[in-house]
NUFIKOL-517267 format. One record per residue: residue in one letter; residue number from 1; x, y, z of N, C-alpha, C in turn. Coordinates in Angstrom, 3 decimals. Example, Ala and Ser with C-alpha at 12.3 -4.5 7.8 and 13.67 -1.06 7.14 Angstrom:
BEGIN
R   r     k        n.u        n.v        n.w       ca.u       ca.v       ca.w        c.u        c.v        c.w
R   a     1     13.190     -5.690      7.800     12.300     -4.500      7.800     13.200     -3.300      7.800
R   s     2     12.850     -2.250      7.080     13.670     -1.060      7.140     12.900      0.030      7.870
***
This chain:
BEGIN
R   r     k        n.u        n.v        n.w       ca.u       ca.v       ca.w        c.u        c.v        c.w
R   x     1      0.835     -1.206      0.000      0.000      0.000      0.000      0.863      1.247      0.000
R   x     2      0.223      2.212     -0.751      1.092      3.811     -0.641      0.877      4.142      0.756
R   x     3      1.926      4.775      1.637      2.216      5.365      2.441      2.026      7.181      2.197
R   x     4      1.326      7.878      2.364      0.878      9.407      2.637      1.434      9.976      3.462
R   x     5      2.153     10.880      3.686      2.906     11.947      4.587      1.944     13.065      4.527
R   x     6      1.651     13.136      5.736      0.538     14.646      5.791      1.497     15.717      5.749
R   x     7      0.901     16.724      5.686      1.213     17.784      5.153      0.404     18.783      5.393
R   x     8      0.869     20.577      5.645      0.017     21.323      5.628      0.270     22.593      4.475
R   x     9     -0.045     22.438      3.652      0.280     23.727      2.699     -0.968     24.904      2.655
R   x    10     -0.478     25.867      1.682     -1.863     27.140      1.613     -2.230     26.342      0.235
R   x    11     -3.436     26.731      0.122     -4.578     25.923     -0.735     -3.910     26.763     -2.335
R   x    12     -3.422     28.100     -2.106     -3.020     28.900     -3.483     -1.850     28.271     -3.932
R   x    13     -0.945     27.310     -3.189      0.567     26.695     -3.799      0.160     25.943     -4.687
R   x    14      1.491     26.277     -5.471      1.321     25.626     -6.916      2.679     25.221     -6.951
R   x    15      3.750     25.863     -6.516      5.560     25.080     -6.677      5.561     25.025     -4.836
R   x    16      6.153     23.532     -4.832      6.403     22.634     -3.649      7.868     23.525     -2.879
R   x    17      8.179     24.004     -1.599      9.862     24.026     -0.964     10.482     22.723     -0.951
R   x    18      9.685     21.314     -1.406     10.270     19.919     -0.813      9.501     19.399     -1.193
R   x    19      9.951     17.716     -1.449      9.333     16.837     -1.825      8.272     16.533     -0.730
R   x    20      6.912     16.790     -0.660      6.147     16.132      0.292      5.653     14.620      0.027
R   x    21      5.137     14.275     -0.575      5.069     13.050     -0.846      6.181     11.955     -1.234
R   x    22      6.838     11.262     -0.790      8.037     10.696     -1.301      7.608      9.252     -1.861
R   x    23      7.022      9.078     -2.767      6.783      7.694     -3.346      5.643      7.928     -3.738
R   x    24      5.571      8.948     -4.258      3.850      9.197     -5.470      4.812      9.073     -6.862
R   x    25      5.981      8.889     -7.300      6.506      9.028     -8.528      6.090     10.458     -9.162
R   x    26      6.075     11.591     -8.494      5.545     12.663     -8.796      6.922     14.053     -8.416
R   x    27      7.640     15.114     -9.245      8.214     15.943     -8.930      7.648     16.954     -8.255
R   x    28      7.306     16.773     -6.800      6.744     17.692     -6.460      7.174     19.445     -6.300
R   x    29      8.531     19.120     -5.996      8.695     20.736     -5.648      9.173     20.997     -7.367
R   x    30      9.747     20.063     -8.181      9.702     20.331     -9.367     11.537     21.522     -9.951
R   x    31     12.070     19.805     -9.405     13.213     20.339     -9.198     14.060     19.150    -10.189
R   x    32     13.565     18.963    -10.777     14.061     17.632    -11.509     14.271     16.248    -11.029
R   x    33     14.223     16.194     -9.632     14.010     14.636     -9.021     13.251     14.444     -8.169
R   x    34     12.672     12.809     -8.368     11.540     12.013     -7.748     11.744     11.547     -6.885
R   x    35     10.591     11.587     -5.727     10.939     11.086     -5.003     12.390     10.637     -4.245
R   x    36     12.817      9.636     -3.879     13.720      9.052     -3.367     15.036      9.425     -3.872
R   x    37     14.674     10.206     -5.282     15.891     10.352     -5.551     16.900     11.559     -5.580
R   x    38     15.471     12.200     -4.460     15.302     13.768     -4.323     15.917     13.723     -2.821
R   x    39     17.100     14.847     -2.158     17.479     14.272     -0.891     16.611     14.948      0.015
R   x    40     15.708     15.881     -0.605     14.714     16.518      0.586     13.886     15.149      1.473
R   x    41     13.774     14.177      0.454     12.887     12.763      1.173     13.938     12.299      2.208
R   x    42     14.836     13.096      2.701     15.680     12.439      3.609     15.759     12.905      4.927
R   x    43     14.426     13.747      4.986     14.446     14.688      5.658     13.407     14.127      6.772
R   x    44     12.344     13.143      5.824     11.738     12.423      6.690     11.884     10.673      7.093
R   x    45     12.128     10.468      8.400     12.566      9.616      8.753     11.929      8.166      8.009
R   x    46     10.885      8.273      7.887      9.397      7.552      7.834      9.594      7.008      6.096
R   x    47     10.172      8.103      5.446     10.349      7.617      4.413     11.068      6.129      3.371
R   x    48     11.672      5.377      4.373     11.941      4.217      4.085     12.919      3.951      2.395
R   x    49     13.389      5.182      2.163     14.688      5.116      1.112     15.731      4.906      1.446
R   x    50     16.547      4.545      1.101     18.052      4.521      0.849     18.845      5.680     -0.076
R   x    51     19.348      6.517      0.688     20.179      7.258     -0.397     21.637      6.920     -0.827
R   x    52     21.719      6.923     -2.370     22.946      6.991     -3.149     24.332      7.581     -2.603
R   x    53     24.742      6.875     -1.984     26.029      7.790     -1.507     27.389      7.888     -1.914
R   x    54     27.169      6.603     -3.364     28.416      6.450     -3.876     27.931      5.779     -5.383
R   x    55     28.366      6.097     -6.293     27.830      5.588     -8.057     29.665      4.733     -8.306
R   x    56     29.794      3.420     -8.232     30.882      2.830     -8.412     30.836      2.261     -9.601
R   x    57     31.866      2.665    -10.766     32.002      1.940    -12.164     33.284      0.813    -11.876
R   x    58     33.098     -0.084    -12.810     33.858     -0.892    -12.695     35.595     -0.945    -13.412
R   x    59     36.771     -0.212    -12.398     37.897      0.290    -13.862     37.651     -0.472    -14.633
R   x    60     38.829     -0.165    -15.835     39.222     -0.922    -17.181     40.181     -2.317    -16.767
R   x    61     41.250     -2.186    -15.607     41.569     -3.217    -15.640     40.832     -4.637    -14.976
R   x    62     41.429     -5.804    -16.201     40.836     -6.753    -15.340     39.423     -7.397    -16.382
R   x    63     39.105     -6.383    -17.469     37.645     -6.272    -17.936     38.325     -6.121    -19.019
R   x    64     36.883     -7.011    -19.994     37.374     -7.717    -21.640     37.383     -6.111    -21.806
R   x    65     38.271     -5.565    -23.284     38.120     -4.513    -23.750     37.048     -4.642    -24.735
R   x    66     36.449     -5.404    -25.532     35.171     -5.767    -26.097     33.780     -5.830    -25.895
R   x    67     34.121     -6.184    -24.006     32.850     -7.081    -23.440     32.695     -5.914    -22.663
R   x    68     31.216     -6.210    -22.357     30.747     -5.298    -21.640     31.239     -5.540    -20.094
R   x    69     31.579     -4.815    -19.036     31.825     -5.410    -17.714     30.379     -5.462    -16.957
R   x    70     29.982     -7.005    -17.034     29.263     -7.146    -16.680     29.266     -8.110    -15.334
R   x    71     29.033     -6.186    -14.280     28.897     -6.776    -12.840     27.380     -7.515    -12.162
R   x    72     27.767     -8.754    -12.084     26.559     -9.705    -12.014     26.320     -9.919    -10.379
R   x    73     27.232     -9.711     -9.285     27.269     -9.823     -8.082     27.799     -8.725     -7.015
R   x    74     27.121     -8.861     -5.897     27.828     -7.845     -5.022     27.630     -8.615     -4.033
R   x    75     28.918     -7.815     -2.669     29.030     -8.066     -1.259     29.604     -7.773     -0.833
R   x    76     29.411     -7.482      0.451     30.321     -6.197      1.277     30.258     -6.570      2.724
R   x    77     31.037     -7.010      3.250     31.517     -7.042      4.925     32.692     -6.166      5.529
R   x    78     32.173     -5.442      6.722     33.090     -4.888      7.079     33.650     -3.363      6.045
R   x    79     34.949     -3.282      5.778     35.611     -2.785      4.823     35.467     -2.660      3.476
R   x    80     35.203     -3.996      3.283     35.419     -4.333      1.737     34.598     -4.791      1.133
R   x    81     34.119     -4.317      0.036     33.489     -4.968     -0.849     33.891     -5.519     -2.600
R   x    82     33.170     -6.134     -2.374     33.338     -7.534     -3.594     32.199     -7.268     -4.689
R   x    83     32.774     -7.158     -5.931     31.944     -7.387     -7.333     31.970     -8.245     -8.351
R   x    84     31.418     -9.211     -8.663     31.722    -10.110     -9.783     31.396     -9.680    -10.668
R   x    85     32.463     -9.931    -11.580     32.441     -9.305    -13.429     32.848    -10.394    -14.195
R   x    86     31.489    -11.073    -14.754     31.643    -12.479    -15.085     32.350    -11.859    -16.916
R   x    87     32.341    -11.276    -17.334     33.148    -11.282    -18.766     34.539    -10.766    -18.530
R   x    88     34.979    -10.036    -16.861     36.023     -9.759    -16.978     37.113    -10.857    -17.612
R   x    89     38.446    -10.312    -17.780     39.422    -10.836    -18.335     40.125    -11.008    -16.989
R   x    90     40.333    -12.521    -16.980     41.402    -12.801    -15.452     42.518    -13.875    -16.071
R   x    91     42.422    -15.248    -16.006     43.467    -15.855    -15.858     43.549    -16.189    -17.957
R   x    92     42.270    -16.114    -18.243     41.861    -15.756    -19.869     41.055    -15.047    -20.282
R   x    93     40.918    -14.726    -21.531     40.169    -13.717    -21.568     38.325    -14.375    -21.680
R   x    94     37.453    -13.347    -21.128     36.259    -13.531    -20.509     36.099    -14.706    -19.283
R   x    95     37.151    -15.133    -18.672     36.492    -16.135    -17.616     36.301    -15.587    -16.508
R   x    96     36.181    -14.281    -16.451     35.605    -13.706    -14.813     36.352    -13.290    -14.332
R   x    97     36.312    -12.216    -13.208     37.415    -11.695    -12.462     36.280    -11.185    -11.040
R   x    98     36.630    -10.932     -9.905     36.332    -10.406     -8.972     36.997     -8.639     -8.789
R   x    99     36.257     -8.059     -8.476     37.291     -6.504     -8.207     36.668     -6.237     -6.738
R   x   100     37.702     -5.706     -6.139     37.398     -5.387     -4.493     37.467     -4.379     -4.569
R   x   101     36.896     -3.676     -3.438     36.630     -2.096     -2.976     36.894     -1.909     -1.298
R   x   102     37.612     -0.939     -1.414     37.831     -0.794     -0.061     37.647      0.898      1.026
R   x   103     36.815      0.293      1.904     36.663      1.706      2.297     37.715      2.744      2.445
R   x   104     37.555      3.692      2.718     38.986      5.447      3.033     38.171      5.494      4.276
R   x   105     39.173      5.151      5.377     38.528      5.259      6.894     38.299      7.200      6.942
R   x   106     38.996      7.612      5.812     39.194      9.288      6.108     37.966      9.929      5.682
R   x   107     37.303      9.071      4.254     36.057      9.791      3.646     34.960      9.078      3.669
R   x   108     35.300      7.664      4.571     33.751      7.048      4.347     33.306      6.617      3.106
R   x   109     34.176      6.346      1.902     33.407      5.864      0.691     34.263      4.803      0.268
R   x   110     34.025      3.976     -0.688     34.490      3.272     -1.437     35.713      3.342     -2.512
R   x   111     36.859      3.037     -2.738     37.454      3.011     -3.977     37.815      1.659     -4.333
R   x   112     38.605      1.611     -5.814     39.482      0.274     -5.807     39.965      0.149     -5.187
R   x   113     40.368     -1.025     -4.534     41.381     -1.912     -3.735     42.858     -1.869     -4.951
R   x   114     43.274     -1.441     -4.535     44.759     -0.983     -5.349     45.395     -2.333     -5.171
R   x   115     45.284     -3.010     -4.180     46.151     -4.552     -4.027     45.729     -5.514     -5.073
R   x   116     44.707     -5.862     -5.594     44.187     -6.726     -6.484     43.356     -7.127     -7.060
R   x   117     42.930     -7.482     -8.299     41.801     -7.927     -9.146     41.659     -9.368     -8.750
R   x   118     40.814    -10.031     -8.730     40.532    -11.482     -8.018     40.362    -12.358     -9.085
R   x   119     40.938    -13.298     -9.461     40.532    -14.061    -10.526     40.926    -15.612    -10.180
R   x   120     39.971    -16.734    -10.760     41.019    -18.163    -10.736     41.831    -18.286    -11.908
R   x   121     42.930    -19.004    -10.901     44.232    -18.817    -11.666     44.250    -19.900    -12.715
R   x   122     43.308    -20.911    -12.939     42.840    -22.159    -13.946     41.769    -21.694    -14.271
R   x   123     41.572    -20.313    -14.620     40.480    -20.264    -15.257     40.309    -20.567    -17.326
R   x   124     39.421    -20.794    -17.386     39.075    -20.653    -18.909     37.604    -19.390    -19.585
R   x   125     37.787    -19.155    -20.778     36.804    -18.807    -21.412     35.574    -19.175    -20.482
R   x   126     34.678    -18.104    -20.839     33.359    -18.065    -19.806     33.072    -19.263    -19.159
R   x   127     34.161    -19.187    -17.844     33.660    -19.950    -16.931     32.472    -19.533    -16.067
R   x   128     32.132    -17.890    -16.245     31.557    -17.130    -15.355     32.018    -17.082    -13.971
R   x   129     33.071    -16.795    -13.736     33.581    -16.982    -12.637     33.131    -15.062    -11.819
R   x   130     32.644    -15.346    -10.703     31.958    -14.155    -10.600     30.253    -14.406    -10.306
R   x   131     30.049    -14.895    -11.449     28.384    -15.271    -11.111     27.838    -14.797     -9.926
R   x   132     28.320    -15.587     -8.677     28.006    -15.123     -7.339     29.272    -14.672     -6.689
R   x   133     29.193    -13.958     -5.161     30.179    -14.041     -4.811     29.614    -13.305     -3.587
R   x   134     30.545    -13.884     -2.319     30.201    -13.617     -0.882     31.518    -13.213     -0.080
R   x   135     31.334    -12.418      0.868     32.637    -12.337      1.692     32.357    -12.351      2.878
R   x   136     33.112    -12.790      3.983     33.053    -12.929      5.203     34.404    -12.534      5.569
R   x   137     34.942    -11.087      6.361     36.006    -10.841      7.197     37.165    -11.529      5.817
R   x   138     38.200    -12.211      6.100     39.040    -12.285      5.727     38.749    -13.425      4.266
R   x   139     38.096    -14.193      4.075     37.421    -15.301      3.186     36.551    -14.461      1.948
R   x   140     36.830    -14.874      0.693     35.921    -14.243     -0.708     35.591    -15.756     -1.316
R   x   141     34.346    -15.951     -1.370     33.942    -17.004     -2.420     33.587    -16.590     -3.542
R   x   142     33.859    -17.004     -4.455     33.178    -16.842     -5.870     32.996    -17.700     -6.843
R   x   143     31.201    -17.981     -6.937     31.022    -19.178     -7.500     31.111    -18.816     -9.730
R   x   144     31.588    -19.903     -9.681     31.741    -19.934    -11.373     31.024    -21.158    -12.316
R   x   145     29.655    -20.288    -12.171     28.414    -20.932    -12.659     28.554    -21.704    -13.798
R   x   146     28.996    -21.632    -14.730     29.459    -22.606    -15.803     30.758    -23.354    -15.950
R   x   147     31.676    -23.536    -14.857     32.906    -23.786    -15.199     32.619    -25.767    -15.728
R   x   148     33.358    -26.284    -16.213     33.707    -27.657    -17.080     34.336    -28.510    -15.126
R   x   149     33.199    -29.277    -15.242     34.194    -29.865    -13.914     34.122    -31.123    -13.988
R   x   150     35.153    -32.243    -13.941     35.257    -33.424    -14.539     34.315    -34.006    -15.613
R   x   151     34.761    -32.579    -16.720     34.562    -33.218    -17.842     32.870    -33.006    -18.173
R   x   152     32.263    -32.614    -17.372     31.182    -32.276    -17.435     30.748    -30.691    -17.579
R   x   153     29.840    -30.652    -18.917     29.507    -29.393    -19.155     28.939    -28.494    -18.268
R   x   154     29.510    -27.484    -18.163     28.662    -26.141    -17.289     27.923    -26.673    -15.767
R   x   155     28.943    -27.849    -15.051     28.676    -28.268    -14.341     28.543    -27.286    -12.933
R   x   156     30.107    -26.448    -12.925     29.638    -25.696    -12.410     30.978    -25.799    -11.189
R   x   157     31.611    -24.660    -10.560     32.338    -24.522     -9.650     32.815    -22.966     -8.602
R   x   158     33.480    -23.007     -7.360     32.995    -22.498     -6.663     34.650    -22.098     -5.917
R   x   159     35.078    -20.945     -6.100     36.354    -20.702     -5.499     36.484    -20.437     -4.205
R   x   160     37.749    -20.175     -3.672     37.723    -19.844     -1.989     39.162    -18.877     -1.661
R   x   161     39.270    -17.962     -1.264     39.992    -16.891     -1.627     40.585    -16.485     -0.046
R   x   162     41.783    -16.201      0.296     41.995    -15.759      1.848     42.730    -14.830      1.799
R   x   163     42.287    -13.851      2.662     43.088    -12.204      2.317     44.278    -12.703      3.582
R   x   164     45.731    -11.977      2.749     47.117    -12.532      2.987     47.654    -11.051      4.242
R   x   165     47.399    -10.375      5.107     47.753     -9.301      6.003     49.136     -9.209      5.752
R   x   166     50.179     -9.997      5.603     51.305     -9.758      5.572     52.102     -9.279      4.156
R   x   167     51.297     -9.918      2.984     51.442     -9.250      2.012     50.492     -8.624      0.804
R   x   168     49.221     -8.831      1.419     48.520     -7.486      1.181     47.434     -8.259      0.046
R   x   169     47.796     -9.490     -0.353     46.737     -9.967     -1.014     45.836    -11.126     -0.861
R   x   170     44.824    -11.194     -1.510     43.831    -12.441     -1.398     44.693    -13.437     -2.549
R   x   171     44.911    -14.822     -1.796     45.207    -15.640     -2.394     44.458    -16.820     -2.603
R   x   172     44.204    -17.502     -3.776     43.323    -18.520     -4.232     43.868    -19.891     -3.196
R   x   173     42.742    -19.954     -2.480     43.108    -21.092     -1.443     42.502    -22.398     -1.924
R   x   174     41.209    -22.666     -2.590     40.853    -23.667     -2.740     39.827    -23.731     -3.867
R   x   175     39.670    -24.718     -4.865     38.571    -24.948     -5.843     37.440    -26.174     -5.386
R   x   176     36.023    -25.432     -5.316     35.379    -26.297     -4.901     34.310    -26.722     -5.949
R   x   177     33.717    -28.396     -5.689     33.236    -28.844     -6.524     32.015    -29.648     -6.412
R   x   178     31.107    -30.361     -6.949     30.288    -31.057     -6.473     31.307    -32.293     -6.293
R   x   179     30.489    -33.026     -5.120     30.894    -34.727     -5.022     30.781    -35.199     -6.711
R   x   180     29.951    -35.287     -7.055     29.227    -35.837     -8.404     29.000    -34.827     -8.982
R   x   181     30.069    -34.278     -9.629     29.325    -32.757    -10.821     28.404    -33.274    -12.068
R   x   182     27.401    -32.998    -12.255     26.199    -32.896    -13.012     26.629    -31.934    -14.162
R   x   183     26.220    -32.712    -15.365     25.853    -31.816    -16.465     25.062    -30.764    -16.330
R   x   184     25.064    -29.036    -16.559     24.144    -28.338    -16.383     23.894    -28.377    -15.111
R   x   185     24.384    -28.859    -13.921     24.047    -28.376    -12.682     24.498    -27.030    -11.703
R   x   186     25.283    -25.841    -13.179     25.588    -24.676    -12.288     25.681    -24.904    -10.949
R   x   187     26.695    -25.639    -10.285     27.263    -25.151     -9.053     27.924    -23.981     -9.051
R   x   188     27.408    -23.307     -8.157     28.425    -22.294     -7.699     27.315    -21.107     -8.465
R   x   189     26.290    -21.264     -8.811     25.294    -19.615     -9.427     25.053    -19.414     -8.035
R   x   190     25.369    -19.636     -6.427     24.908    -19.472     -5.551     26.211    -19.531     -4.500
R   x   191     26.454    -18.523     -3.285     27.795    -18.691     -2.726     27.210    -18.316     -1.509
R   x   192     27.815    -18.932     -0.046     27.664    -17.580      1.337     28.825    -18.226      2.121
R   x   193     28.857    -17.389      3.006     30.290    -17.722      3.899     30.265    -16.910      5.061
R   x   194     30.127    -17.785      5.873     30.322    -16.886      7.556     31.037    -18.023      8.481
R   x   195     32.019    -17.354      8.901     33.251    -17.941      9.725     33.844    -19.073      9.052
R   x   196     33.961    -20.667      9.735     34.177    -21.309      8.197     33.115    -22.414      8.081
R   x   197     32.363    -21.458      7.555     31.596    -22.105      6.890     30.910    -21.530      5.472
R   x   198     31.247    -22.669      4.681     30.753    -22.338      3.144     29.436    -23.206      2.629
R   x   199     28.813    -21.930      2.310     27.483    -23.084      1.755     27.540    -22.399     -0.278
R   x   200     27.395    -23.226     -0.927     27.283    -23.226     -2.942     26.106    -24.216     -3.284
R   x   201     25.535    -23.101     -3.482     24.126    -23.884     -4.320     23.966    -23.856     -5.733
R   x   202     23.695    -25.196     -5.921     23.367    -25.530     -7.594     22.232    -25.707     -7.869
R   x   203     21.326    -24.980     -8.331     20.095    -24.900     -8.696     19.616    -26.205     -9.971
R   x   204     20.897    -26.723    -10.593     19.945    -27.431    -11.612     20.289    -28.789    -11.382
R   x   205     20.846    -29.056    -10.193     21.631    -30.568     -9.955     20.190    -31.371     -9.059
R   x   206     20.687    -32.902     -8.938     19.385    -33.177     -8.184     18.659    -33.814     -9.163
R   x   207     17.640    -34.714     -8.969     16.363    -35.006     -9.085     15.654    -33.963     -9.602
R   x   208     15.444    -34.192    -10.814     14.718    -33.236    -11.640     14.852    -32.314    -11.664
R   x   209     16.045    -32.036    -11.490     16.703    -30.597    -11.911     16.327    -29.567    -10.682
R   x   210     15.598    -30.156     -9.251     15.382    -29.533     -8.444     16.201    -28.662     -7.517
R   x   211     17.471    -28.812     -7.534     18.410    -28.129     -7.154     18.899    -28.933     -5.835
R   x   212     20.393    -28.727     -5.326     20.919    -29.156     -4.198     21.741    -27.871     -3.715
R   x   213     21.887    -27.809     -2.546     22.756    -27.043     -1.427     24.131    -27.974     -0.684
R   x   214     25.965    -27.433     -0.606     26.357    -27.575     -0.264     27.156    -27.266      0.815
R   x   215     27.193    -28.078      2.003     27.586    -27.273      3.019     29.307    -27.453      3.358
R   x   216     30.219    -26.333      3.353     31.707    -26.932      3.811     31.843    -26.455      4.869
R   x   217     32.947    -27.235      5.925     33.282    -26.800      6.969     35.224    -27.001      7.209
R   x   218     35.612    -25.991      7.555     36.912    -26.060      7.074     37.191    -26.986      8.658
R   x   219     38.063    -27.957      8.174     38.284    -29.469      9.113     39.597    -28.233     10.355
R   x   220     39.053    -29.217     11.423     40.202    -28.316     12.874     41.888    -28.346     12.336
R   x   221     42.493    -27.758     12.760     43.939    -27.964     12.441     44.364    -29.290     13.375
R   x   222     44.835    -29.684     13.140     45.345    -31.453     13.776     46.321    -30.951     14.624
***
C-alpha cells in the first residue's frame, strides 16, 4: 500500500519548498528529481529510502576490452566490498574476475582496492567466474556458474579466496566442486560464507533438476 505523509500547505501553492510526498513518482517541488531520488525525502525519517552515496564503475583493468563489464554480483563485509564481473578478463580472456573495494577510513566511501583484481588462476573462457560471490572478514567465495568440472559441461564450480595481512593480497586457497558434478548443474550460481563455513548452491543438480545445497566446513587444524 502507498504510504501518505501529511502535510500542511496554503490551498493557493502551486511550486512545492520539498518533496512532500516521497513515493507518489511525482516531482513535487519540481526540481528535476523524484521522489527518493530527491534528498529533501531524507528529511523524513518515515520515508523508508536509501540514499545513493556512492555511483561505483567498474575500472578498465581486469575487464574484456570488447565485453561489456558485466557486474553480475555484489558483497560487502566490514571494509570491503566484492563485485563479480563475469566477462572480466582474469586468468583468460572472458572467464571472470572479482574486483574489491575498499573503504577510506578518512572519507567514508568506497574506492578500488589498489592490491588486487581477483581471478582463478585455472580459469578458462566463460567460466563465469563471478556469477556469485560472498565475503566474510578475511574469506571471498566466488562461485563460477558454468565452469567444465570433470569433464562435465557447465557443471559448475565455486572458489575460496583468503586475504594474505602480511602481504597485502587475497590468495586462491581452494577450488570447490560437487561430489558428483552434473551436467548443467551450475554449481556455484549461488555462494555464502560466515566464519568457516561455506554453503554453494546448484540450482539445476538433483532429481529433476530440483536443485541441491552444499555445506563446507573447514576441518580443525590437527
Amino acid at each position: 500500500p502507498t504510504l501518505l505523509f501529511p502535510s500542511v500547505l496554503p490551498s493557493t501553492s502551486t511550486v512545492f519548498c520539498q518533496e512532500v510526498l516521497c513515493n507518489d513518482n511525482i516531482d513535487n517541488d519540481t526540481d528535476g528529481l523524484i521522489d527518493c531520488l530527491d534528498p529533501d525525502c531524507f528529511v523524513d525519517p518515515d520515508c523508508g529510502c536509501l540514499q545513493e552515496s556512492e555511483h561505483l564503475l567498474a575500472p578498465m583493468g581486469g575487464v574484456g576490452p570488447s565485453w561489456l563489464a558485466a557486474v553480475h554480483s555484489v558483497a560487502v563485509s566490514e571494509e570491503v566490498m566484492v563485485t563479480g564481473v563475469v566477462n572480466g578478463d582474469g586468468a583468460t580472456v572472458r572467464s571472470g574476475t572479482v574486483l574489491t573495494y575498499r573503504r577510506d577510513p578518512a572519507t567514508g566511501t568506497f574506492g578500488p582496492d589498489p592490491q588486487q583484481i581477483v581471478f582463478a588462476a585455472a580459469g578458462v573462457v566463460n567460466d563465469a567466474f563471478g556469477w556469485s560471490v560472498a565475503i566474510h572478514e578475511n574469506l571471498i567465495v566466488a562461485g563460477a556458474r558454468t565452469r567444465r568440472s570433470n569433464d562435465e559441461f557447465e557443471s559448475g564450480a565455486a572458489f575460496v579466496f583468503r586475504w594474505d595481512p602480511a602481504q597485502e593480497v587475497w590468495n586462491e586457497e581452494q577450488e570447490l566442486t560437487a561430489p558428483f558434478p552434473e551436467q548443467w548443474g551450475h554449481f556455484g550460481a549461488d555462494v555464502a560464507v560466515s566464519n568457516d563455513v561455506v554453503i554453494v548452491g546448484a540450482p539445476d543438480m538433483g532429481a529433476s533438476d530440483n536443485g541441491m545445497a552444499f555445506i563446507y566446513h573447514y576441518a580443525p587444524d590437527p
